[in-house]
C-alpha positions as CSV (number, residue, x, y, z in Angstrom):
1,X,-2.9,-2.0,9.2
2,X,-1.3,-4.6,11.7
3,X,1.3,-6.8,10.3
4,X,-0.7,-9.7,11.8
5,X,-3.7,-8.4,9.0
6,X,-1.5,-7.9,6.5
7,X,0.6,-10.4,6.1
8,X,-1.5,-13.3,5.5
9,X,-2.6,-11.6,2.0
10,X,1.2,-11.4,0.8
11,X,1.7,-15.0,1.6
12,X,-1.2,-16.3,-0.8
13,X,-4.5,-14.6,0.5
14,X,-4.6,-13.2,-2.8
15,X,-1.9,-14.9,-4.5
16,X,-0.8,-11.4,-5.9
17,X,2.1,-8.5,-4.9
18,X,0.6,-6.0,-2.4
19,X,1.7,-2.7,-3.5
20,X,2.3,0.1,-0.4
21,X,2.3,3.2,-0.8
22,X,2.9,5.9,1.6
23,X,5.4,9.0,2.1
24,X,7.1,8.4,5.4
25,X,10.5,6.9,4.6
26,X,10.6,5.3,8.7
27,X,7.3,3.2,8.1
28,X,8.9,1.8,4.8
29,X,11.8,0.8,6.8
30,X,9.5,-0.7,9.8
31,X,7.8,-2.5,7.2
32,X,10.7,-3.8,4.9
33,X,12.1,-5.5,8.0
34,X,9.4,-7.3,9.2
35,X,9.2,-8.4,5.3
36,X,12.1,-9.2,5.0
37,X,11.6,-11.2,8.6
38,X,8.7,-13.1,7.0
39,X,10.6,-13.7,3.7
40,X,7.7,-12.0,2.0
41,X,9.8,-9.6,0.0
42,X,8.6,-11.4,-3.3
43,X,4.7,-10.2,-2.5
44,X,5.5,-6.7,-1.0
45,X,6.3,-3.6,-3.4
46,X,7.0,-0.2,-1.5
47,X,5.8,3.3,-3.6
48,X,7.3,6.0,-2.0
49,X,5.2,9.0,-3.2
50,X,2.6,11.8,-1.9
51,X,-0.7,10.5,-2.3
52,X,-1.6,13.6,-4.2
53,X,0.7,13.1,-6.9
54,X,0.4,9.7,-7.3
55,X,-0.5,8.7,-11.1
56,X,-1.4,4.8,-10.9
57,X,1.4,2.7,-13.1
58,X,-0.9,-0.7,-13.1
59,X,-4.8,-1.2,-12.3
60,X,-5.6,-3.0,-8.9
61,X,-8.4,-5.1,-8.2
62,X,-9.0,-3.8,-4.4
63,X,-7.2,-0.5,-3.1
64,X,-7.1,-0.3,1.1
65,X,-6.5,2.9,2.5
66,X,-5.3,3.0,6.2
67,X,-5.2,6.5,8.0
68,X,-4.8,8.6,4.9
69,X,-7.6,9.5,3.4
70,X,-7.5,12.8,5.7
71,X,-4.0,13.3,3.9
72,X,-6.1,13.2,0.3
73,X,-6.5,17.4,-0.7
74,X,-9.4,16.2,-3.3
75,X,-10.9,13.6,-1.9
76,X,-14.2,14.2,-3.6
77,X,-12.0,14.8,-7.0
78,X,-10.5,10.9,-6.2
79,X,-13.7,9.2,-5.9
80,X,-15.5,10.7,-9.0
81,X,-11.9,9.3,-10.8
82,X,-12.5,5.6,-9.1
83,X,-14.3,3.0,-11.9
């Protein structure tokens, strides 16, 4: 997702934390500095983590997925699990 899309929604869209969650290291660091270049580091939380492994830790109202579902080894397995 474009930082133009995205960051609108950290600074109030939804007046919660975004949490991202991905497994490359370099787009975390992309993304932490144009966080920290928005001073939105209050409404950003970066997961570091293989989608496959990932065991939720909150519940989330909406859940985006951006070029990774292809990444997802049970994807049938993860939408049976979604309520």
């Amino acid at each position: 997702m474009e930082q133009k899309e995205i960051f609108p929604l950290g600074e109030g869209g939804f007046g919660k934390v975004i949490e991202c969650i991905d497994f490359n290291k370099e787009m975390f660091k992309r993304a932490e500095i144009e966080v920290k270049r928005n001073n939105l580091q209050n409404n950003f939380i970066f997961t570091e983590v293989d989608i496959n492994n990932w065991k939720p830790k909150n519940s989330y109202h909406v859940i985006l997925a951006f070029m990774s579902l292809h990444h997802i080894v049970k994807l049938e397995s993860l939408f049976a699990e979604i309520k």
